[in-house]
DRENPA-3360 file (N, C-alpha, C; in nm, 2 decimals, always signed):
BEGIN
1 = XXXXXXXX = -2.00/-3.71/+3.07/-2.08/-3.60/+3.05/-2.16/-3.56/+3.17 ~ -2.16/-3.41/+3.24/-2.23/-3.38/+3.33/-2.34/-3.33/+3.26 ~ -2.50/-3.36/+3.35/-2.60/-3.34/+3.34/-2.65/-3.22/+3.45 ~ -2.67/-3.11/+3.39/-2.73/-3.01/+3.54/-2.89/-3.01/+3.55 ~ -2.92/-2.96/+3.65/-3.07/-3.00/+3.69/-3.09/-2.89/+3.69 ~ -3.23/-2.83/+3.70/-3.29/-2.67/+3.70/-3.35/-2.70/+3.84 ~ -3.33/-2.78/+3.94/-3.35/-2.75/+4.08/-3.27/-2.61/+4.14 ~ -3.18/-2.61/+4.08/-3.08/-2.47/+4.21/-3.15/-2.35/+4.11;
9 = XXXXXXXX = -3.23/-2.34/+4.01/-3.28/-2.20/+3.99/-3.38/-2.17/+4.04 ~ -3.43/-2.02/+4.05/-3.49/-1.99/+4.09/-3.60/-1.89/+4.03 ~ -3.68/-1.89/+4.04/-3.83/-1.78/+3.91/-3.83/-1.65/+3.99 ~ -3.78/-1.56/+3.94/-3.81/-1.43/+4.02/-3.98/-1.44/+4.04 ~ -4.05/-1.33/+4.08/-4.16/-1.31/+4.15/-4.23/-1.22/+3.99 ~ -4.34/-1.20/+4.04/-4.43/-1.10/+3.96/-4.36/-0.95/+3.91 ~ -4.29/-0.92/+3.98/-4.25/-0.75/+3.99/-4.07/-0.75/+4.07 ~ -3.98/-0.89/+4.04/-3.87/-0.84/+4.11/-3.80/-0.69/+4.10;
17 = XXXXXXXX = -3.82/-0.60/+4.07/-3.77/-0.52/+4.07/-3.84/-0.38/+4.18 ~ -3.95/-0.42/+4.22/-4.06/-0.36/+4.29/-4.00/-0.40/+4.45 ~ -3.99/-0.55/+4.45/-3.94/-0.65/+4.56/-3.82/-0.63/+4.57 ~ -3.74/-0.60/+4.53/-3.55/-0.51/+4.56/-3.59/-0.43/+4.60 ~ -3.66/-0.30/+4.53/-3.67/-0.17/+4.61/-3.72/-0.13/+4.69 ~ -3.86/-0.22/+4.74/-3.93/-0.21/+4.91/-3.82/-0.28/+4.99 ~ -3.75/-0.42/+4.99/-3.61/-0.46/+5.10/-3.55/-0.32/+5.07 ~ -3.49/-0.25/+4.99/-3.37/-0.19/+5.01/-3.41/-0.07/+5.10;
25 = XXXXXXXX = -3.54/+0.01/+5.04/-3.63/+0.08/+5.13/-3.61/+0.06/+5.27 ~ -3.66/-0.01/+5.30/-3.69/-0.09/+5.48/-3.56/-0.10/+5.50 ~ -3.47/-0.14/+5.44/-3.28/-0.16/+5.49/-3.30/+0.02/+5.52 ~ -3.31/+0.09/+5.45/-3.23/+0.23/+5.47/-3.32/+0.30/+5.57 ~ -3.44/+0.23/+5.65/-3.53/+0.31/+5.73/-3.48/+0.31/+5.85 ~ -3.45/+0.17/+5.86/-3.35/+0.08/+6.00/-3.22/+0.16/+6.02 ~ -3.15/+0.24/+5.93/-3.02/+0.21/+5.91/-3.01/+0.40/+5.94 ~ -3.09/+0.46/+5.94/-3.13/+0.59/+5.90/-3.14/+0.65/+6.06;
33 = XXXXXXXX = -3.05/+0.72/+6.10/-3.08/+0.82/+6.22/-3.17/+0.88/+6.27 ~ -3.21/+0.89/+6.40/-3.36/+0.99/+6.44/-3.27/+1.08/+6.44 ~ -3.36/+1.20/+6.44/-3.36/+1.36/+6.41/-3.29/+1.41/+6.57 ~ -3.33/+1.33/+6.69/-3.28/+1.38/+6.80/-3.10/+1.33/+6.83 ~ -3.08/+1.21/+6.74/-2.94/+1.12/+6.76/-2.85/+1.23/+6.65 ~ -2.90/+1.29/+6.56/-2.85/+1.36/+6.46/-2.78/+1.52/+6.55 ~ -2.89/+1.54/+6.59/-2.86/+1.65/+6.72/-2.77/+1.64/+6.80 ~ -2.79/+1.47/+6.89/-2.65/+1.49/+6.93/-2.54/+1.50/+6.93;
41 = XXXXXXXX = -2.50/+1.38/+6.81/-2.40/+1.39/+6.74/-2.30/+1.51/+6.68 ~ -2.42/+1.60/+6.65/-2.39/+1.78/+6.62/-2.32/+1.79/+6.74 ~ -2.38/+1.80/+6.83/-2.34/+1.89/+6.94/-2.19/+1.80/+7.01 ~ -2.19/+1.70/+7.03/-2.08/+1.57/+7.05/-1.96/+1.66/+6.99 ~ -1.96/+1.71/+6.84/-1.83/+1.77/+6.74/-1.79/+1.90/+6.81 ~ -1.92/+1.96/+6.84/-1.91/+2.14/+6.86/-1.86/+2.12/+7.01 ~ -1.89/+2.04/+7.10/-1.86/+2.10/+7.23/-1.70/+1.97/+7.25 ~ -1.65/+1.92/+7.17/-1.52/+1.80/+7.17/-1.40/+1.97/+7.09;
49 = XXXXXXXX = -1.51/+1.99/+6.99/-1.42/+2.13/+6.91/-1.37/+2.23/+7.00 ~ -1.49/+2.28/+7.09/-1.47/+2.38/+7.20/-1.33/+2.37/+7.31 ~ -1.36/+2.21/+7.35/-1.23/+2.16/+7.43/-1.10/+2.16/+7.34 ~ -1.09/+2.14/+7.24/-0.96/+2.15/+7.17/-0.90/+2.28/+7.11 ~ -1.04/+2.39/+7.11/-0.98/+2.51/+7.08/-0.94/+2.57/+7.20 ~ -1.02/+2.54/+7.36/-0.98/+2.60/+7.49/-0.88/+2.52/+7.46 ~ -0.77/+2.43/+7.45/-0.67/+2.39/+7.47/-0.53/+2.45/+7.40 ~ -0.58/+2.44/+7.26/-0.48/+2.49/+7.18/-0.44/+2.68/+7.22;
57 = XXXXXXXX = -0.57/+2.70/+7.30/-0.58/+2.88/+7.32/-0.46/+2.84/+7.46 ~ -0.47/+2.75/+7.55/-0.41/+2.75/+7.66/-0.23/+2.73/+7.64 ~ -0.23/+2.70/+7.50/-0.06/+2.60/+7.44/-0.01/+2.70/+7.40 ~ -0.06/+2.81/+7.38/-0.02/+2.90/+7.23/+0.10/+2.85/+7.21 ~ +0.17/+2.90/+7.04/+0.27/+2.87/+7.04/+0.37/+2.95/+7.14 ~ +0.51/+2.92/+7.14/+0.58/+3.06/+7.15/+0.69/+3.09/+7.06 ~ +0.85/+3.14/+7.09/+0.91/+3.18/+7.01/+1.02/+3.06/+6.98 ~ +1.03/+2.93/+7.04/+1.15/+2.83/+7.04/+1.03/+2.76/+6.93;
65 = XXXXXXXX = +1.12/+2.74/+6.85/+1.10/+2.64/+6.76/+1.07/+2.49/+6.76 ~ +1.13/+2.46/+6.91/+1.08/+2.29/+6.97/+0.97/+2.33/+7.02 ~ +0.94/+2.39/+7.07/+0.77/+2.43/+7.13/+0.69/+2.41/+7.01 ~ +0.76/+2.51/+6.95/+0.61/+2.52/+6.78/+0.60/+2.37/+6.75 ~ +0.73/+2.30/+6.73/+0.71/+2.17/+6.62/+0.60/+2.09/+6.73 ~ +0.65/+2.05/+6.83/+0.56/+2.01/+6.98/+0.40/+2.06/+6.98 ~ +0.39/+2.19/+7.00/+0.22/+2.25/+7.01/+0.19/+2.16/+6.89 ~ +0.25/+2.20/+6.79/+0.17/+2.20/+6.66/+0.16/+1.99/+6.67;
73 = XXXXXXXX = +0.21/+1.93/+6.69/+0.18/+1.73/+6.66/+0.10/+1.73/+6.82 ~ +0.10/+1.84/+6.90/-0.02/+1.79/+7.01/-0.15/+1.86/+6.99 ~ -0.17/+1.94/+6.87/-0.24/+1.97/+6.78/-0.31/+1.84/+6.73 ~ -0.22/+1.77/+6.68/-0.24/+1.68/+6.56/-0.27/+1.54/+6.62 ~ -0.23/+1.52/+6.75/-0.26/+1.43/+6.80/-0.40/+1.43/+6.86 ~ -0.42/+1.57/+6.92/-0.59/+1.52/+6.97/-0.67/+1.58/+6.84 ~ -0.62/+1.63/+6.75/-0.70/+1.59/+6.68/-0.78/+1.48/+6.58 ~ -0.70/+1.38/+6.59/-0.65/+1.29/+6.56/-0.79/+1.17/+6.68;
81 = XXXXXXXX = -0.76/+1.21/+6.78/-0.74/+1.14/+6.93/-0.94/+1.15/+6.87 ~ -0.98/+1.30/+6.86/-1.12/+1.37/+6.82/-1.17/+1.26/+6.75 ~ -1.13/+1.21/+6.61/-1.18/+1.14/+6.51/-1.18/+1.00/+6.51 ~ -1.10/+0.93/+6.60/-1.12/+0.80/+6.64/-1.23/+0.83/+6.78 ~ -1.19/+0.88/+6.83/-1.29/+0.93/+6.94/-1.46/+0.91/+6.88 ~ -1.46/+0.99/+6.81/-1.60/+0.95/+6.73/-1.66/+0.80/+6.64 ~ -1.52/+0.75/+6.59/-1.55/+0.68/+6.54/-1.57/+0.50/+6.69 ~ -1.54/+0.60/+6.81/-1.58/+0.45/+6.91/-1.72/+0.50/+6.98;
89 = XXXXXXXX = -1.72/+0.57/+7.00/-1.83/+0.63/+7.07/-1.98/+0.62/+6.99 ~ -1.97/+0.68/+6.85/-2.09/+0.71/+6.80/-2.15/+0.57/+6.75 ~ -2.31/+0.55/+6.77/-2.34/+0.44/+6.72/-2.33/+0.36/+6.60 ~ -2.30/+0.49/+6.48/-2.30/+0.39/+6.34/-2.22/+0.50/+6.27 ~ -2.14/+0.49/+6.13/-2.09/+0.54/+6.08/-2.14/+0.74/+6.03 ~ -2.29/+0.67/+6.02/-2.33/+0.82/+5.97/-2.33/+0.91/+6.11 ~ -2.34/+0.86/+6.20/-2.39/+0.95/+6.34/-2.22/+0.98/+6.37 ~ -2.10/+0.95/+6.33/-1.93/+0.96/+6.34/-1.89/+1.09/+6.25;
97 = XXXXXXXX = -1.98/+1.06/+6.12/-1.92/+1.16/+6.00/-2.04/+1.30/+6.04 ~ -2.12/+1.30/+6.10/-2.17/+1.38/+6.12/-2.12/+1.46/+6.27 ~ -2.08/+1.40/+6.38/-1.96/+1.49/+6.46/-1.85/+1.52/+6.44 ~ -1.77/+1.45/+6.33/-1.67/+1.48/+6.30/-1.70/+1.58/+6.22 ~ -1.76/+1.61/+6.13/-1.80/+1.75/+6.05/-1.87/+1.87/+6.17 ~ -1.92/+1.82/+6.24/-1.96/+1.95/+6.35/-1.82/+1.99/+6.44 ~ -1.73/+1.89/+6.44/-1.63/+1.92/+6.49/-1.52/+2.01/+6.38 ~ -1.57/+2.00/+6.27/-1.46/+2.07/+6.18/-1.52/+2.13/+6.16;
105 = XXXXXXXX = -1.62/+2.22/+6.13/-1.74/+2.33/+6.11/-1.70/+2.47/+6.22 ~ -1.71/+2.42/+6.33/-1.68/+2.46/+6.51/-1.52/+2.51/+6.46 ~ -1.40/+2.48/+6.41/-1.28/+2.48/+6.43/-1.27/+2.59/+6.27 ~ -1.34/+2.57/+6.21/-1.32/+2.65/+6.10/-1.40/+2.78/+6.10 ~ -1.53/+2.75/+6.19/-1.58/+2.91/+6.18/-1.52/+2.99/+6.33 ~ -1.43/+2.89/+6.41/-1.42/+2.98/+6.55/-1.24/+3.00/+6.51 ~ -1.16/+2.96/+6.45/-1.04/+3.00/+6.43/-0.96/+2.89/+6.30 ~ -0.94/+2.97/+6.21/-0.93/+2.88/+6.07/-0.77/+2.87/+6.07;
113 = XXXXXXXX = -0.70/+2.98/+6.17/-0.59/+2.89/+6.16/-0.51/+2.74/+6.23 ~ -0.63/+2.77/+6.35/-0.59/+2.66/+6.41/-0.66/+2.52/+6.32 ~ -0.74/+2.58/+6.25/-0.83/+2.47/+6.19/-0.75/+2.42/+6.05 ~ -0.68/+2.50/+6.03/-0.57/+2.47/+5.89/-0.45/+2.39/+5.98 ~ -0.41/+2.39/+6.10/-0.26/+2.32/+6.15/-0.30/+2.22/+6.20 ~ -0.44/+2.19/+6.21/-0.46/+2.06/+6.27/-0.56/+1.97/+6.19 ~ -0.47/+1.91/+6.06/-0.54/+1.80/+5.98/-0.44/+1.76/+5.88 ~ -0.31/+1.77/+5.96/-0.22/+1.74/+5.85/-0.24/+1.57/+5.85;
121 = XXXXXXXX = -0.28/+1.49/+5.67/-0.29/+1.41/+5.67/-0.23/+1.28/+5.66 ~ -0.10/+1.33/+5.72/+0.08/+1.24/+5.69/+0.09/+1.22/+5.85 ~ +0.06/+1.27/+5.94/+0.05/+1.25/+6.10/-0.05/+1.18/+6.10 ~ -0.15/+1.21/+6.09/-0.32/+1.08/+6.09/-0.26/+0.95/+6.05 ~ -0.19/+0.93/+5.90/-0.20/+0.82/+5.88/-0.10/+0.71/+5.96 ~ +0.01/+0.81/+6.03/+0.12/+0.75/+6.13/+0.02/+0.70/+6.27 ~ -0.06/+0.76/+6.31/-0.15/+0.76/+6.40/-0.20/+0.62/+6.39 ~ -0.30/+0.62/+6.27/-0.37/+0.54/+6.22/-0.30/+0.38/+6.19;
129 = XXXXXXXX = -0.22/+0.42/+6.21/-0.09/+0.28/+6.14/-0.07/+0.23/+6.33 ~ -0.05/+0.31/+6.45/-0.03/+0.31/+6.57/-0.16/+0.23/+6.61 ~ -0.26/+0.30/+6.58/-0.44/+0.23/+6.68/-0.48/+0.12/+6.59 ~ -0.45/+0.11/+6.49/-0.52/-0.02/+6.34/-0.43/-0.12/+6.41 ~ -0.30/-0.11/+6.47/-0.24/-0.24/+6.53/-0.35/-0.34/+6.62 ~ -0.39/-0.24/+6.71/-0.49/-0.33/+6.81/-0.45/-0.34/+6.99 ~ -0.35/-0.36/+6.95/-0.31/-0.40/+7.08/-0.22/-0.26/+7.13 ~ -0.19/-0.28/+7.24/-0.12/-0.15/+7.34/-0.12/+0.01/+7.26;
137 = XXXXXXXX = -0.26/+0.05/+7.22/-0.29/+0.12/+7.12/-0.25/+0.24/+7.23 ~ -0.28/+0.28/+7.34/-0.22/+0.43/+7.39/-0.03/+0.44/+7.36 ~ +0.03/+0.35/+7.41/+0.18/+0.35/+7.43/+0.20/+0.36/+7.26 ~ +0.18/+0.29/+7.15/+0.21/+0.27/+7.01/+0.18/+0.44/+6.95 ~ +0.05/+0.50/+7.04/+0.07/+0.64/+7.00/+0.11/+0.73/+7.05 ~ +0.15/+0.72/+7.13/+0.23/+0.78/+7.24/+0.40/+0.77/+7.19 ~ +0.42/+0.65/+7.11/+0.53/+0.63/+7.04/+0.54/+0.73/+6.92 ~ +0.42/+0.71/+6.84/+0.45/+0.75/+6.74/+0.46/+0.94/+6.72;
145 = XXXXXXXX = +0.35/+0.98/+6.83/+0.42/+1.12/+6.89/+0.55/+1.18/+6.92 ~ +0.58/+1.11/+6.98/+0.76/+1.06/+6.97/+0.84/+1.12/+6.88 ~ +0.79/+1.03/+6.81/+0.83/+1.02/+6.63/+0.85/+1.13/+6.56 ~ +0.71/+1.18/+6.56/+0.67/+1.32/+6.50/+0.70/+1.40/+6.53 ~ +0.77/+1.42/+6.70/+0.81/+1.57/+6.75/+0.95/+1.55/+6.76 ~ +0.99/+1.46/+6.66/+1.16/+1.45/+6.64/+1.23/+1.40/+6.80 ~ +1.22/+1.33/+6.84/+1.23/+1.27/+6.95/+1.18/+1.13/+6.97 ~ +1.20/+1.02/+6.82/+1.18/+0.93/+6.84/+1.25/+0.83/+6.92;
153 = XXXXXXXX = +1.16/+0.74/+7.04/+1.25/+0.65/+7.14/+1.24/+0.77/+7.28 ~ +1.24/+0.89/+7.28/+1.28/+0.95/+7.40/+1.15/+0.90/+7.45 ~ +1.15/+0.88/+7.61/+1.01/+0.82/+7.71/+0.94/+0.95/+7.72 ~ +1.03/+1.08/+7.76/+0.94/+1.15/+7.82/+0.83/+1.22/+7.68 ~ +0.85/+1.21/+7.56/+0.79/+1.25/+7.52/+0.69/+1.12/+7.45 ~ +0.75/+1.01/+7.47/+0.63/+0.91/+7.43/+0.52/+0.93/+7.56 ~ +0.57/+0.90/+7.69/+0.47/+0.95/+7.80/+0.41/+1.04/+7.75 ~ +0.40/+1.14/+7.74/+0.33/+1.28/+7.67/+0.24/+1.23/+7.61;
161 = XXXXXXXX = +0.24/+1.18/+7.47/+0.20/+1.16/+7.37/+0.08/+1.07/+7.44 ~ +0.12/+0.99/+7.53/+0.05/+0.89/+7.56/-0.03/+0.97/+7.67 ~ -0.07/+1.03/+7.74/-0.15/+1.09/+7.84/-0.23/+1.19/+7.75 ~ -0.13/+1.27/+7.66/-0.25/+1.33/+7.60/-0.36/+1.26/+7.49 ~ -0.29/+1.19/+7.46/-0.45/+1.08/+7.42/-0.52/+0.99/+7.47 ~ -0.49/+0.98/+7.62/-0.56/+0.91/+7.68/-0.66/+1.02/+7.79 ~ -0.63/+1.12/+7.79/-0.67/+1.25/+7.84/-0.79/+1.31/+7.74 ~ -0.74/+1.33/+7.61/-0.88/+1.42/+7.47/-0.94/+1.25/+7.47;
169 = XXXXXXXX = -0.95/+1.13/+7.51/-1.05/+1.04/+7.44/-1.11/+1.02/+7.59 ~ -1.08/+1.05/+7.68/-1.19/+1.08/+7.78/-1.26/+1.21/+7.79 ~ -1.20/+1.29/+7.73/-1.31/+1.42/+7.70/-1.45/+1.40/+7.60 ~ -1.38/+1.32/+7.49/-1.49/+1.25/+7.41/-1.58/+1.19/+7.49 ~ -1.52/+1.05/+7.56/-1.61/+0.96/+7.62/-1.69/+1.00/+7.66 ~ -1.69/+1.12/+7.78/-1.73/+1.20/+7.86/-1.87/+1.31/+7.81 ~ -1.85/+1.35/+7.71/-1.93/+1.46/+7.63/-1.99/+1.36/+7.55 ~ -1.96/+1.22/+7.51/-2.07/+1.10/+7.46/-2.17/+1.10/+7.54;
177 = XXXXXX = -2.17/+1.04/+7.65/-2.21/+0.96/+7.75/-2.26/+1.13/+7.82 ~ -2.24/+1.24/+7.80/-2.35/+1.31/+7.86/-2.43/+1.34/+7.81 ~ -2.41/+1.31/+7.65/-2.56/+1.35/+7.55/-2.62/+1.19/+7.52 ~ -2.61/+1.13/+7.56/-2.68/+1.01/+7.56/-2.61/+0.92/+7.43 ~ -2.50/+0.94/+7.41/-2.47/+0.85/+7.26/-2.40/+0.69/+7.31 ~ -2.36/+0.68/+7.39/-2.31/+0.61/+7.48/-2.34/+0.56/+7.60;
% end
């Protein structure tokens, strides 16, 4: 027969439920953005947005149908490139979801069709299957570009793939690190 002891309990306090909500309080004070990091972060989405719509303005499509499928997955790749981009740069999750929403805010009020062809969610998650590896994360997306513009295995288009994401996540870096986020 086992005997338990009332040593491992413990007496809540006078008011535990007073004492949860002041800790949880002070957790979300710490945890909670200044008003000027919030700003940047805005601006981090709008001027990363700006660079991808001067970009996509410089690609236009044209009339060959390998161009379109092409523009359209290097579309999808920096945009793509945009949202991991934020999520290394910015200091915490909420300061990420809030450039990534200024960066979709920026794309939908300055041109909604480019803003509708670049968030197809079946490329992201090929993407995301590429950078979640860990290791040789430019080449693995640069592959998987590849992939997507029906030219899986060919180099010159993995090279592609791979410059242009190593090209839009220095645009990020760059527009971090000049608003102080980084």
């Amino acid at each position: 027969m086992i005997l338990y002891s009332d040593n491992d309990i413990k007496i809540a306090g006078d008011k535990p439920s007073q004492e949860i909500k002041k800790s949880r309080e002070k957790r979300e004070e710490l945890s909670e953005p200044k008003k000027e990091d919030i700003e940047r972060a805005k601006e981090l989405g709008r001027r990363v947005a700006e660079k991808f719509i001067s970009d996509a303005r410089d690609t236009e499509v044209g009339g060959d149908s390998a161009d379109f499928e092409m523009i359209i997955q290097r579309r999808l790749l920096l945009s793509f490139t945009a949202t991991v981009g934020f999520e290394q740069y910015c200091a915490d999750d909420t300061l990420c979801g809030i450039a990534q929403k200024s960066f979709i805010d920026t794309l939908k009020r300055t041109d909604k069709e480019l803003y509708r062809s670049s968030g197809d969610t079946g490329a992201f998650s090929f993407y995301y299957l590429a950078y979640r590896r860990g290791s040789e994360i430019e080449r693995r997306v640069g592959q998987t570009f590849a992939m997507l513009c029906s030219h899986d295995g060919d180099p010159i288009y993995q090279e592609l793939g791979e410059a242009l994401y190593c090209w839009f996540m220095s645009v990020v870096k760059k527009a971090a690190e000049e608003l102080g986020l980084i």
